[in-house]
C-alpha positions as CSV (number, residue, x, y, z in Angstrom):
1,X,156.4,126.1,-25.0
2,X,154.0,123.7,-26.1
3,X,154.9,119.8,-26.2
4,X,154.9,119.9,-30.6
5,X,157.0,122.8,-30.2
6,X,159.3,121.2,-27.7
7,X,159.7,118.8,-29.9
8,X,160.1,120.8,-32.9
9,X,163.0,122.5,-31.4
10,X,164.6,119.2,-30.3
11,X,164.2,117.5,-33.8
12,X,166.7,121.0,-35.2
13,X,169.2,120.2,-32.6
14,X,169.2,116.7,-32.3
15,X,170.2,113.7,-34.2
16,X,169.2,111.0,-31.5
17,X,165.8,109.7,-32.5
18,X,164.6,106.3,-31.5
19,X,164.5,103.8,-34.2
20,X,162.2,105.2,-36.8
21,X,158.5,103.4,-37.4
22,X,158.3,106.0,-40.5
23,X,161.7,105.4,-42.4
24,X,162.7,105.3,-45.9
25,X,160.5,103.2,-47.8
26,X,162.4,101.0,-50.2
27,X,161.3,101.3,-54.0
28,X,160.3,97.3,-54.0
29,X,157.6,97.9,-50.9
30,X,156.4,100.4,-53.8
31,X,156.4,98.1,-56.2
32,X,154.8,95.2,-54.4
33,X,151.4,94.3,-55.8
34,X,150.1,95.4,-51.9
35,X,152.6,97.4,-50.1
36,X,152.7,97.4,-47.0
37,X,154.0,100.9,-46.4
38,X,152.9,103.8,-48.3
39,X,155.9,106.9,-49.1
40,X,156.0,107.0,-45.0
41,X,152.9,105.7,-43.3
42,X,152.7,101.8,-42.3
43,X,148.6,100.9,-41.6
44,X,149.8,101.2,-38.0
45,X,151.2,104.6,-38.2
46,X,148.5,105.7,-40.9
47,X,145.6,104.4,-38.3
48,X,147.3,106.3,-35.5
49,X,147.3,109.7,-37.3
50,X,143.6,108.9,-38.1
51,X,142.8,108.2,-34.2
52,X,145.1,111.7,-33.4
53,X,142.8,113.9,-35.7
54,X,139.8,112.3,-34.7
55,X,138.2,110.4,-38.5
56,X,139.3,110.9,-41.7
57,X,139.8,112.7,-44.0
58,X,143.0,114.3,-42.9
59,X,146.5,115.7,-43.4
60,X,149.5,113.9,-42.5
61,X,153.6,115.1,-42.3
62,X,156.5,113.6,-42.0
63,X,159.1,115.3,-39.8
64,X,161.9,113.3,-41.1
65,X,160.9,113.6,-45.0
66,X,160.7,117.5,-44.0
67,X,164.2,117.1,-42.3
68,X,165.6,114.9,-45.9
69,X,164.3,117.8,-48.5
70,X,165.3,121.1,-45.8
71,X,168.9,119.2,-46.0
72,X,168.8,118.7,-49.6
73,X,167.9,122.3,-49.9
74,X,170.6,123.7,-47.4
75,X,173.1,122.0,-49.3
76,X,172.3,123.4,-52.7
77,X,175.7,124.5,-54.3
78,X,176.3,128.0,-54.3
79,X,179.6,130.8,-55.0
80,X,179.1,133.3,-52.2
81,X,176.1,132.3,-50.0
82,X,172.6,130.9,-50.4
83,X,169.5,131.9,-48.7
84,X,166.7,129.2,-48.9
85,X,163.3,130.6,-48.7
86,X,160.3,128.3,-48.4
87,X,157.5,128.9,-50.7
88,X,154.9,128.9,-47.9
89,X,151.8,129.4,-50.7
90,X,152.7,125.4,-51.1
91,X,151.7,124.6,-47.7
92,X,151.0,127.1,-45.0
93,X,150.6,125.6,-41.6
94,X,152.5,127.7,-39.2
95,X,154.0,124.2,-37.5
96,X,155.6,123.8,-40.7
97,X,156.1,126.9,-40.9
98,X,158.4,127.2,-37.7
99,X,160.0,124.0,-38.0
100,X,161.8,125.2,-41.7
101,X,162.6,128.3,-39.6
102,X,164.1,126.2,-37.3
103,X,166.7,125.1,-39.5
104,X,167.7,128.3,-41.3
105,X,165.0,128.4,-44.0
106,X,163.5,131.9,-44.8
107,X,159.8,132.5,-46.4
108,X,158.8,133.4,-49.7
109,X,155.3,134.9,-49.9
110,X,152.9,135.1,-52.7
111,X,150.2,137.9,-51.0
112,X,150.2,140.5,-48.2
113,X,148.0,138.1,-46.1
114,X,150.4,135.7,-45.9
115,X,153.1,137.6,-45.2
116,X,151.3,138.5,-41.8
117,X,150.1,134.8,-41.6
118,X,154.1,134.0,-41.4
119,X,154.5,136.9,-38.9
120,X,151.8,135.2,-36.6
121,X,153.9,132.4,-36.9
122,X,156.9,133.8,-35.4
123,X,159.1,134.4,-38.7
124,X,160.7,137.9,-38.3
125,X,159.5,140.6,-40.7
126,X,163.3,140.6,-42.4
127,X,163.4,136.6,-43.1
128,X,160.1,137.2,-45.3
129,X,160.5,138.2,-49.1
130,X,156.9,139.6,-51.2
131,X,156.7,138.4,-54.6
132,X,153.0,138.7,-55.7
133,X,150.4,139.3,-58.1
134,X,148.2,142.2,-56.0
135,X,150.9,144.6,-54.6
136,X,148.7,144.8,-51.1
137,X,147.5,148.4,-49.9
138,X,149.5,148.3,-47.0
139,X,152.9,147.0,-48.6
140,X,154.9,150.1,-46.8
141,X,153.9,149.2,-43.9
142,X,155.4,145.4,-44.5
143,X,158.2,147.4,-46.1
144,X,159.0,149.0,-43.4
145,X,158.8,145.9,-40.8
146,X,161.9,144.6,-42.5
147,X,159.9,142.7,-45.3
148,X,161.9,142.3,-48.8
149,X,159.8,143.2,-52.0
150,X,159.9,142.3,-55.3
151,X,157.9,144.6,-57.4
152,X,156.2,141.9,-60.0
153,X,155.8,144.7,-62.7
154,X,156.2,148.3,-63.4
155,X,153.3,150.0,-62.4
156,X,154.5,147.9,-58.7
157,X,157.9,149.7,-59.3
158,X,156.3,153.0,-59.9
159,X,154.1,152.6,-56.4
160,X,156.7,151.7,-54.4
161,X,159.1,154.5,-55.9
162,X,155.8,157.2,-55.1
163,X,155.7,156.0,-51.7
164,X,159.7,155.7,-50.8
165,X,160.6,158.9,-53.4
166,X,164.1,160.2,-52.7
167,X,165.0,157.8,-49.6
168,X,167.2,155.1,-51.2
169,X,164.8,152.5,-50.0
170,X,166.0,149.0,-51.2
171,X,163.8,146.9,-53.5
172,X,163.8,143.6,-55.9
173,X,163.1,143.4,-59.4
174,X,161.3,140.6,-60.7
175,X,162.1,140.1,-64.5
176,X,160.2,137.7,-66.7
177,X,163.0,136.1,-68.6
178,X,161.3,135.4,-71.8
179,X,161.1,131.5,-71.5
180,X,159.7,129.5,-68.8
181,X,159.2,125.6,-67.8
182,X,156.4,123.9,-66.6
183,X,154.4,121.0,-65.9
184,X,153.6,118.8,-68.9
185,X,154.5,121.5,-71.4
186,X,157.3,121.0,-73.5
187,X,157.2,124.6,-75.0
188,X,159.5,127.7,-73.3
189,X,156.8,130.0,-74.5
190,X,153.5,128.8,-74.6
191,X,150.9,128.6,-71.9
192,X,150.9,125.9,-69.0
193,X,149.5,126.1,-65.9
194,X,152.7,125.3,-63.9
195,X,154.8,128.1,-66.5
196,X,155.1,131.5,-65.4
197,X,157.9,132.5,-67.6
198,X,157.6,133.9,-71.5
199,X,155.0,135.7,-73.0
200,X,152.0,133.7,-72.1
201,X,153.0,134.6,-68.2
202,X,151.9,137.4,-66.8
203,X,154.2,137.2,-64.1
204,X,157.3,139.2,-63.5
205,X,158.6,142.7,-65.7
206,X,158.9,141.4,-69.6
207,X,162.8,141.9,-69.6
208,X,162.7,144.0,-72.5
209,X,161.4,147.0,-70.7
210,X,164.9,146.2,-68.2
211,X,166.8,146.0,-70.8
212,X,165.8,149.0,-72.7
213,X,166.2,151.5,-70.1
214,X,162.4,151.7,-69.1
215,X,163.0,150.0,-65.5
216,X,166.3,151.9,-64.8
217,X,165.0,155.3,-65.8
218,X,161.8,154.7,-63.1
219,X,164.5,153.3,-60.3
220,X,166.9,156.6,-61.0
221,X,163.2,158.5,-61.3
222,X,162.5,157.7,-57.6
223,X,165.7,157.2,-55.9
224,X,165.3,153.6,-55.6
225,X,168.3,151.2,-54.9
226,X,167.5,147.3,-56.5
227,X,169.1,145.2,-54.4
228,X,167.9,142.3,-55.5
229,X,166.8,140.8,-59.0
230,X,164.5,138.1,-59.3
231,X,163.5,135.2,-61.8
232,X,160.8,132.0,-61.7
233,X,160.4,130.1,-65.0
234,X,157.5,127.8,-63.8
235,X,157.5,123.7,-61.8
236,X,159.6,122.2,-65.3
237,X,162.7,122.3,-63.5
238,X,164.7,121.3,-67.0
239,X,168.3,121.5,-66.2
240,X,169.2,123.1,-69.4
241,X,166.4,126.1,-69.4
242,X,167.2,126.3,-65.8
243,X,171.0,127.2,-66.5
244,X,170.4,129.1,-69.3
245,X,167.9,131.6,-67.3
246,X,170.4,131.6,-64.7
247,X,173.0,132.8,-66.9
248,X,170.3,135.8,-68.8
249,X,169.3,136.4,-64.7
250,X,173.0,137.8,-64.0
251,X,172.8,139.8,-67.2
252,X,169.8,141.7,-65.7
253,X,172.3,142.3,-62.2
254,X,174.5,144.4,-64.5
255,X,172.3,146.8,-65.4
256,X,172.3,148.0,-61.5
257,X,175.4,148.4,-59.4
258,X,173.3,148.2,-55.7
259,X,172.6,144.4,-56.7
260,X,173.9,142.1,-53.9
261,X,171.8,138.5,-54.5
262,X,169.9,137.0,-57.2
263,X,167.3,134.9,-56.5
264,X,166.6,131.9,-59.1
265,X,163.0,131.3,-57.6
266,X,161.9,127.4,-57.4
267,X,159.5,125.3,-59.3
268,X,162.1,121.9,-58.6
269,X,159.9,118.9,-59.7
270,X,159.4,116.2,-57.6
271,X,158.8,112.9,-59.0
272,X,155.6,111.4,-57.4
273,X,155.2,108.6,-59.6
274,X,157.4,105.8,-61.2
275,X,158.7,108.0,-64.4
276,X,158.3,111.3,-63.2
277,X,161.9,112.5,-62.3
278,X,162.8,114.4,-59.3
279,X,165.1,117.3,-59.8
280,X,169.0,116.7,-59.3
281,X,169.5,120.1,-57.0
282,X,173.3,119.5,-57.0
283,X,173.5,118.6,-61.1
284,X,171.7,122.3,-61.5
285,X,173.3,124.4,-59.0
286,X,177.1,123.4,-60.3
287,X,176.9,125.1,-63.0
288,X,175.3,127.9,-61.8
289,X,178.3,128.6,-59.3
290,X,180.8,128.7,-61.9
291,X,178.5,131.9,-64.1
292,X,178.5,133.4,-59.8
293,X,182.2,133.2,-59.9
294,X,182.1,134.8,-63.4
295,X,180.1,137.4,-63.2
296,X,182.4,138.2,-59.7
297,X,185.7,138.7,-61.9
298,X,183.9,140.6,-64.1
299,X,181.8,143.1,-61.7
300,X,184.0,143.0,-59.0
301,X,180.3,141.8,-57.0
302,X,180.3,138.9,-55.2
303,X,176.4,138.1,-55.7
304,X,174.6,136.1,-52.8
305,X,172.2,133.3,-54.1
306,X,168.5,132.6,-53.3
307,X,166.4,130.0,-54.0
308,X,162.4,129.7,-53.3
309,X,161.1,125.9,-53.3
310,X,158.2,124.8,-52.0
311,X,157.4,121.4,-54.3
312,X,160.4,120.1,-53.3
313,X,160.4,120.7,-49.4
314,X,156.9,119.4,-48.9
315,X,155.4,117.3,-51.3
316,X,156.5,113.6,-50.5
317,X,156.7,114.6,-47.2
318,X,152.5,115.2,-46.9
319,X,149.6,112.6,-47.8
320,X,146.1,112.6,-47.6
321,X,144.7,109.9,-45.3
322,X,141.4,108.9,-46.0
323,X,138.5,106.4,-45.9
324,X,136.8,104.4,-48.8
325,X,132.9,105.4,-48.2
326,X,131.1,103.4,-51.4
327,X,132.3,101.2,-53.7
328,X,130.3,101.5,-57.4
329,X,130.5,99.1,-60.2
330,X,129.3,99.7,-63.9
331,X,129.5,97.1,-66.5
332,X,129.9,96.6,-70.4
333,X,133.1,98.0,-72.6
334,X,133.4,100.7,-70.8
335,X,132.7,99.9,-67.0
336,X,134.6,100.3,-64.3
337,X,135.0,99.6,-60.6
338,X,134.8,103.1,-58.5
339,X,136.2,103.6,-54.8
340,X,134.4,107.0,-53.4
341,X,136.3,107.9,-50.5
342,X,135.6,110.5,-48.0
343,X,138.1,113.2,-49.6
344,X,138.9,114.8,-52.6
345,X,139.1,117.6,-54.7
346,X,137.9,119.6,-51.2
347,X,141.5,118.5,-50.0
348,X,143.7,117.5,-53.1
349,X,142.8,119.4,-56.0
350,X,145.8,119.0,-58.6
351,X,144.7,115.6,-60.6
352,X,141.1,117.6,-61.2
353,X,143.5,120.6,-62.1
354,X,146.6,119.3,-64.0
355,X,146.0,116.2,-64.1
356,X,148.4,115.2,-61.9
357,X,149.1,111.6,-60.9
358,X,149.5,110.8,-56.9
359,X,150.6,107.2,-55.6
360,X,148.0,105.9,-53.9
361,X,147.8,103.2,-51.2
362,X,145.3,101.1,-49.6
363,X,145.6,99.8,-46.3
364,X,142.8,97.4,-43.7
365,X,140.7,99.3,-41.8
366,X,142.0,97.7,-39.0
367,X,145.8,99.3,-39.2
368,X,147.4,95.8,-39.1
369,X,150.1,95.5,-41.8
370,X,148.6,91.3,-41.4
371,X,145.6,91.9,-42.4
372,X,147.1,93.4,-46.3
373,X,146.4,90.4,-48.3
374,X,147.3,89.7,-51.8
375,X,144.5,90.4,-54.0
376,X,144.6,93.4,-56.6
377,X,142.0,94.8,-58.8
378,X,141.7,97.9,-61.0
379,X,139.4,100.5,-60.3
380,X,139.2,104.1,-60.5
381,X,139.0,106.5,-57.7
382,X,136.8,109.3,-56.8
383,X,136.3,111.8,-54.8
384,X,133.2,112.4,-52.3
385,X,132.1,115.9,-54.4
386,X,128.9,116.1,-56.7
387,X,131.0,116.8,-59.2
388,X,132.3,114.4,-62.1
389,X,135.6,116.2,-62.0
390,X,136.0,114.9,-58.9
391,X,138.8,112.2,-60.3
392,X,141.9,111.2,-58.3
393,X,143.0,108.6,-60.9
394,X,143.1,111.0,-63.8
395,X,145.3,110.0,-67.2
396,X,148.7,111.7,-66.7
397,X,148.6,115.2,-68.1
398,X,144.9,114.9,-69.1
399,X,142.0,116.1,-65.8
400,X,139.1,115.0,-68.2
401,X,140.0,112.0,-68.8
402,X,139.8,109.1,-66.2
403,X,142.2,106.3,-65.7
404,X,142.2,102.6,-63.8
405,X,144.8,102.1,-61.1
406,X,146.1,98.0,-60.1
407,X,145.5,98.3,-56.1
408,X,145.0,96.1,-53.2
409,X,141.6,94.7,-53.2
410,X,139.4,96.6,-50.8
411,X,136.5,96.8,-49.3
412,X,134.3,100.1,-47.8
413,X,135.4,101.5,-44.9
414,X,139.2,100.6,-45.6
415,X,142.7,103.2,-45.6
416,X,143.4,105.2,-48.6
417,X,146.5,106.5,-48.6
418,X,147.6,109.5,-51.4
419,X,151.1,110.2,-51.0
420,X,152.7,113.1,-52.7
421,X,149.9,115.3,-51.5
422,X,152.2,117.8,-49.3
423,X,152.4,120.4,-51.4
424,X,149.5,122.7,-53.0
425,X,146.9,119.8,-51.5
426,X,145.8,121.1,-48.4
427,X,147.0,125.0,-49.1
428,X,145.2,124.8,-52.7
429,X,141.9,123.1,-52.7
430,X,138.3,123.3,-53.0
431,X,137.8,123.3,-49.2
432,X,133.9,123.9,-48.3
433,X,132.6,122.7,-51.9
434,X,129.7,120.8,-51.0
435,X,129.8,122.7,-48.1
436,X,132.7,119.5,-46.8
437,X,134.8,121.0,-43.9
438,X,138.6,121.9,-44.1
439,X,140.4,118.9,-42.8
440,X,142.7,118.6,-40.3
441,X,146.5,117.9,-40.2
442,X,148.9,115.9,-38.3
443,X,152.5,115.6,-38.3
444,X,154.0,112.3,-37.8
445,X,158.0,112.4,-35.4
446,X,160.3,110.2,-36.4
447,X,159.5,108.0,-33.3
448,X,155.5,107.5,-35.2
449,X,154.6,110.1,-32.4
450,X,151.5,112.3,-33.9
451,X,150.8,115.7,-33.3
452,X,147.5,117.6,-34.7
453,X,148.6,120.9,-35.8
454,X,145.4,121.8,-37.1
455,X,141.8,120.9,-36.1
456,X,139.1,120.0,-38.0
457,X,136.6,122.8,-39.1
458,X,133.4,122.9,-37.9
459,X,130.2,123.5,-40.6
460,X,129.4,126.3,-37.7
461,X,132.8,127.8,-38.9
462,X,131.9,127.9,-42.8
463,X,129.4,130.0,-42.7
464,X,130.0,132.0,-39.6
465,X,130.6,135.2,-41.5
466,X,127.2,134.8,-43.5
467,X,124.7,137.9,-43.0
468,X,121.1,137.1,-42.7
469,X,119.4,140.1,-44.4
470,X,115.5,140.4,-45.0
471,X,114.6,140.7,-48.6
């Protein structure tokens, strides 16, 4: 066993951890003019993780924010069982990948390829459930390794009955309740990046053809036994949709007696920034329990829960470390002061995408919390990319549309810290844009001991599948 792994396994077992360099940070250091400590890193632990992975621009994890949102998780409130499943799409990295594993936490996979990604990781075939938008040509094959599948519409129902015709194989249902949440949207209906509920979604079986016999008739067609039914509204996480989708979700179970869980999906937003509000897991399971224990008197079913995050197990527990390369000034009404660092939408693409706001924290180049200081300015931050939309201090909500930031004075060739950048940063990027490598990451113990879990790429590595051809 290898000396991360070691570890891994004595971090799941263990509660007796030297005093931690990495702790809680208190929301005054966050609201200092120049903090001292970002979400987890201190200059000291931030320049350590930059000596461990060899330069900057890298990945770096927190073992004991993974361990705080896997808890949280574990503990959502549930009638007759819960099975977590981690959302791997949000990131992938089969250390992370093992540790959640570790602790009980099953995988939720968005394509065929990562379903065999988690399988290289270790996670058994019947811990992994297939919800995805290209059913995969081999899919009976995963199938039949003890993979769960959710067919995501109905001509994915009608392949998997072909294929399984007349053997009772067990499958999922995913259903499209009508309404979704997401994002910045405050429509149910309308289209937002971050909703995949209601008819602007493609995602999931429109629940009028499972209400109206159409999805039935092709399970009875084949022989098919559903014994699970599935439902993702989008990253809104409002309490009130959420509850009310849960409640339609059990609706769809009694259309087909062979149901045994329902899984509620994930999309639980985390709040990165002051006024952003992190999702209250046990204010939105309660409920939820009581429709379980209702639906039990009146089925006679005792259905098992399942939840899928991903947001909310890895996002403040992953930031991007990197480097301030250039400083740029521009003057008149409309000038600003520009830090270029060494990263940016090649590793953290979601403030070019959504428009998403990160906390952001600079630090010495030395890594001595003495050498902070007190002065502030306001500048705007960019990333390294030939690319205007390369903006990591966007206006909330709005990726064209750039916005000044109050941080700690600095000069080229000091710490930037972007916390908040766990989830869909590193396993949803522009990676080799510019032709920039994939960067590496780095997972911090509780003890500030760092561990690279992946290496940098090499620029031999991008284009190593290239063909020369004479033309």
């Amino acid at each position: 066993m290898s000396r991360l792994f070691a570890f891994l396994a004595f971090c799941s077992t263990t509660s007796a951890f030297a005093p931690s360099m990495t702790g809680n940070t208190r929301s005054s250091d966050l609201c200092m003019a120049n903090p001292t400590k970002s979400v987890f890193l201190t200059p000291e632990t931030a320049k350590a993780c930059i000596e461990c992975a060899g330069g900057t621009p890298l990945y770096a994890y927190s073992l004991e924010k993974l361990e705080e949102s896997a808890n949280a998780c574990l503990a959502f409130p549930n009638a007759y069982g819960l099975t977590v499943r981690y959302a791997m799409k949000a990131c992938p990295n089969s250390s992370i990948l093992k540790y959640f594993s570790s602790k009980g936490i099953h995988i939720d996979a968005s394509s065929g390829y990562e379903v065999r990604r988690a399988m290289a990781a270790g996670i058994p075939a019947e811990h992994i459930s297939l919800s995805t938008q290209e059913l995969p040509a081999d899919f009976a094959d995963l199938v039949d390794l003890g993979v769960k599948l959710n067919a995501c519409s109905v001509s994915q129902l009608e392949r998997f009955g072909k294929h399984y015709a007349g053997s009772g194989a067990k499958v999922g249902v995913r259903v499209n309740p009508g309404v979704g949440s997401g994002g910045f949207s405050k429509s149910t209906t309308s289209f937002s990046k971050t909703n995949v509920g209601g008819p602007s979604s493609s995602f999931g079986i429109w629940h009028e053809l499972v209400t109206d016999g159409t999805v039935p008739a092709i399970v009875e067609k084949y022989g098919l036994s559903v014994e699970r039914i599935h439902t993702h509204i989008g990253s809104g996480s409002d309490p009130e949709i959420w509850q009310q989708v849960a409640t339609k979700s059990l609706s769809f179970c009694k259309l087909f007696p062979d149901v045994t869980a329902l899984n509620l999906g994930g999309g639980y937003k985390v709040g990165r920034v002051e006024g952003e509000t992190t999702t209250d897991l046990q204010l939105i399971g309660k409920p939820v329990v009581e429709a379980f224990r209702q639906f039990a008197q009146e089925e006679g079913r005792e259905l098992k829960l399942e939840i899928e995050p991903g947001t909310f197990l890895v996002a403040m527990a992953g930031a991007l470390v990197s480097t301030i390369q250039d400083k740029v000034i521009t003057t008149g009404d409309d000038g600003h002061t520009f830090l270029k660092l060494d990263a940016g939408m090649t590793d953290v693409l979601r403030p070019s995408l959504y428009g998403a706001v990160h906390p952001i924290t600079l630090f010495p180049a030395s890594g001595n919390t003495g050498d902070v200081g007190d002065e502030t300015e306001s500048v705007v931050v960019v990333g390294h990319c030939c690319e205007s939309g390369d903006l990591m201090t966007p206006k909330p909500g709005e990726p064209e549309d750039l916005a000044e930031r109050a941080l700690r004075k600095a000069t080229i060739g000091d710490i930037c810290v972007m916390d908040g950048s766990g989830a869909y940063c590193s396993g949803m990027s522009t990676k080799n844009y510019n032709s920039f490598p994939e960067a590496p990451e780095v997972l911090v113990g509780k003890n500030g001991e760092t561990f690279l879990i992946r290496k940098r790429q090499s620029l031999e590595q991008i284009y190593a599948n290239e063909i020369a051809v004479e033309v």
